[in-house]
C-alpha positions as CSV (number, residue, x, y, z in Angstrom):
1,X,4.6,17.5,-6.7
2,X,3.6,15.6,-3.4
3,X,6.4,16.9,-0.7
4,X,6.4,14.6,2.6
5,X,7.2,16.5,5.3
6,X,7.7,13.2,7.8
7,X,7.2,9.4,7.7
8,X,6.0,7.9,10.6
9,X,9.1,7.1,11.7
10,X,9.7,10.3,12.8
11,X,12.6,10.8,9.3
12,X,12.4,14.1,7.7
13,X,11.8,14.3,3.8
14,X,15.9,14.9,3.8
15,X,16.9,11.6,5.5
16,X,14.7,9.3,3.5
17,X,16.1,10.8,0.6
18,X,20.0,10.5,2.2
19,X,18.5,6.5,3.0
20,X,17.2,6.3,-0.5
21,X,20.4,7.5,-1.8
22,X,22.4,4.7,0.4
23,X,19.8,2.2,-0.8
24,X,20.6,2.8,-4.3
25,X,23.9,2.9,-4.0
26,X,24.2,-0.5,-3.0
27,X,21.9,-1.9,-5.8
28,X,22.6,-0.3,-8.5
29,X,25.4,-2.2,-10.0
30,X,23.0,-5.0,-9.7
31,X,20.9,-6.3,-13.2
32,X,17.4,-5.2,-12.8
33,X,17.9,-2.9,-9.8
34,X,14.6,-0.6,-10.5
35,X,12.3,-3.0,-9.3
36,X,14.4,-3.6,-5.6
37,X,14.8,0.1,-5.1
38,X,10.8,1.1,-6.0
39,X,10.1,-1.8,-3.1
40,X,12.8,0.3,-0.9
41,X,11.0,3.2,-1.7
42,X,7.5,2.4,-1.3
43,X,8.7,0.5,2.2
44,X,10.7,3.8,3.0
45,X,7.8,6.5,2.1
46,X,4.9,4.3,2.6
47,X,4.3,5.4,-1.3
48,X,6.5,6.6,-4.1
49,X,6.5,9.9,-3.9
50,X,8.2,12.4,-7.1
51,X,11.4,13.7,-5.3
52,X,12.5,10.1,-4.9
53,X,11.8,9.0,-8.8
54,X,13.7,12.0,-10.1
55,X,16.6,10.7,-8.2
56,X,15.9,6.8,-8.9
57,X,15.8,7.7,-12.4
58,X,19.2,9.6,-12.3
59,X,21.4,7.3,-10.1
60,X,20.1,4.3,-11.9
61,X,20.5,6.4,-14.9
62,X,16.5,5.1,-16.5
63,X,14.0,7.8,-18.5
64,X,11.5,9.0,-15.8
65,X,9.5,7.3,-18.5
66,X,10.7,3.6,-18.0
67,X,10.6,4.2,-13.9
68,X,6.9,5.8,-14.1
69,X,5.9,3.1,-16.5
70,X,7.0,0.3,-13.5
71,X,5.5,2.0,-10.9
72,X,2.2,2.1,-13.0
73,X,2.0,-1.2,-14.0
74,X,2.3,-2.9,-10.4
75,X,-0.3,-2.8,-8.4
76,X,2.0,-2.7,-5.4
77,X,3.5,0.9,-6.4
78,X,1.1,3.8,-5.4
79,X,2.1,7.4,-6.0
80,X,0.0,8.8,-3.8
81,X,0.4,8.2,0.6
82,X,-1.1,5.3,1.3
83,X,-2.8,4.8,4.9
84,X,-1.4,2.4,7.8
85,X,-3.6,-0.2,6.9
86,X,-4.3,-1.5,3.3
87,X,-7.5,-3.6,2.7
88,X,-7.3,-5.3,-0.3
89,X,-10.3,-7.3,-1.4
90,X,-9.8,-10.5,-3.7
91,X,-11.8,-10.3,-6.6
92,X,-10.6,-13.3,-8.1
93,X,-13.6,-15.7,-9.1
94,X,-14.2,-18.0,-5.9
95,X,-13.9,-14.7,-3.8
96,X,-16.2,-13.1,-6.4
97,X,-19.3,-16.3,-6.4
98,X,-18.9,-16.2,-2.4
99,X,-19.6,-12.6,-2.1
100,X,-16.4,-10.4,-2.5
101,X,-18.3,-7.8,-4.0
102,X,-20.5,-7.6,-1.1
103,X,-18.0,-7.5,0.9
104,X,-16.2,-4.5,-1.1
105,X,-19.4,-2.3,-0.8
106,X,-19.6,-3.1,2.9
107,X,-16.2,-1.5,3.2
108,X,-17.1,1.4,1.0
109,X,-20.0,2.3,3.0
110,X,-18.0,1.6,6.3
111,X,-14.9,3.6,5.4
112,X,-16.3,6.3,3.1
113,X,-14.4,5.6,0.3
114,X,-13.9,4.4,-3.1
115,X,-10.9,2.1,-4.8
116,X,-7.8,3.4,-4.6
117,X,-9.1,6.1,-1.7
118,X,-7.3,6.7,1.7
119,X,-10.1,7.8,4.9
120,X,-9.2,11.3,5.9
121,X,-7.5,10.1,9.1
122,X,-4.7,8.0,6.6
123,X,-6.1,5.1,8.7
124,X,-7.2,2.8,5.9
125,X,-6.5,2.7,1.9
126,X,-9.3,0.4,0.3
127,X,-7.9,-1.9,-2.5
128,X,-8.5,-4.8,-4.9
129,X,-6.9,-7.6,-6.0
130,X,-7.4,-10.3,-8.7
131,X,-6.4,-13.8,-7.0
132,X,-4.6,-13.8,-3.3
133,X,-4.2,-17.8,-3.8
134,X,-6.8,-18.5,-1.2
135,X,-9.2,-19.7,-3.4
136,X,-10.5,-22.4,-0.7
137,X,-10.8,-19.4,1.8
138,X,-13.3,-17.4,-0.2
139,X,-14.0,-14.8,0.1
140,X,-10.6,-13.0,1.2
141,X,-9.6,-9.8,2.1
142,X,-5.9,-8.9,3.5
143,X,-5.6,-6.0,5.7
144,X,-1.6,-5.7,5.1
145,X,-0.5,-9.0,5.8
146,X,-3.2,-10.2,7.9
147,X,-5.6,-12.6,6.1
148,X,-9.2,-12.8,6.7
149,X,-11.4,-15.9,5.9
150,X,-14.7,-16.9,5.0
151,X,-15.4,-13.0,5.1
152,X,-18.9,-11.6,5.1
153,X,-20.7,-8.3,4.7
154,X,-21.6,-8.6,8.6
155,X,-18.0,-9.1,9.7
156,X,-16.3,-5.8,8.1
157,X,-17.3,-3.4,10.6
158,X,-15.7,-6.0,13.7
159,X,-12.6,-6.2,10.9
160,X,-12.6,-2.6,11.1
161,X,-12.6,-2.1,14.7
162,X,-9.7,-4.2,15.3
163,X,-7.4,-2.3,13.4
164,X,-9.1,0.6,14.5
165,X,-8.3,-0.2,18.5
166,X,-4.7,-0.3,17.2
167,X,-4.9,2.9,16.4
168,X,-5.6,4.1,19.7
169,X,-3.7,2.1,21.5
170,X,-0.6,2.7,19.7
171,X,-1.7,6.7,20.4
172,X,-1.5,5.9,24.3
173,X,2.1,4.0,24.2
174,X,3.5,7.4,22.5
């Protein structure tokens, strides 16, 4: 069972789970309310982690199965701590004929990691995605909600080093 001990927002595991208990409070009388509250969760956490679907499942009174079965089906969901920055690569087909692929194994090689994987710092997560609606872009990738254009091989490791400067600045404003 993955515990989090605190979010970057400086919350214990105990007050996200008093904020998630608020949060479901005031959806739950709403149709459809899993979906809302997993966003509010994953947004909360920065992932989904098991404390917080025992209690979804309970106050909105759902199996763990229908709840687990959501949160596996959208991409969106992860289970696992994600890391400040996602990169998701489009692997629809224009970003695949203009080179996503390329792209994807220049940011395996950069980062270290495969699909799916966080870098040991929780820095980056490496992701994929099957169309961003960019088509006329290609090829895409989206570092959270940043969109990158016209990406190549060459320009990951600049890409890369821009977040990465974040990172340290952000470390000198604390």
């Amino acid at each position: 069972m993955a515990k989090v001990e605190k979010c970057s927002c400086g919350t214990d595991e105990e007050g996200l789970l008093e904020r998630l208990t608020e949060i479901i409070n005031t959806l739950k009388d709403k149709p459809g309310a899993l979906i809302p509250v997993l966003q509010a969760t994953q947004s909360l956490f920065g992932f989904i982690p098991q404390e917080a679907i025992l209690k979804i499942s309970e106050m909105l009174n759902e199996p763990l199965s229908k709840v687990y079965g959501v949160i596996t089906f959208y991409s969106f969901f992860s289970l696992k701590p994600r890391g400040k920055y996602v990169i998701r690569v489009c692997l629809g087909t224009a970003c695949y004929v203009q080179g996503a692929n390329e792209i994807l194994t220049a940011l395996k090689q950069q980062l270290s990691v495969e699909i799916g994987e966080t870098t040991p710092d929780k820095l980056f997560t490496l992701d994929v995605g099957r169309c961003f609606g960019a088509c006329g872009l290609a090829p895409v990738i989206m570092v959270n909600d940043d969109v990158h254009q016209w990406v190549k091989p060459s320009d990951v490791k600049k890409i890369l080093g821009t977040y990465s400067r974040r990172k340290v600045v952000n470390k000198e404003e604390e």
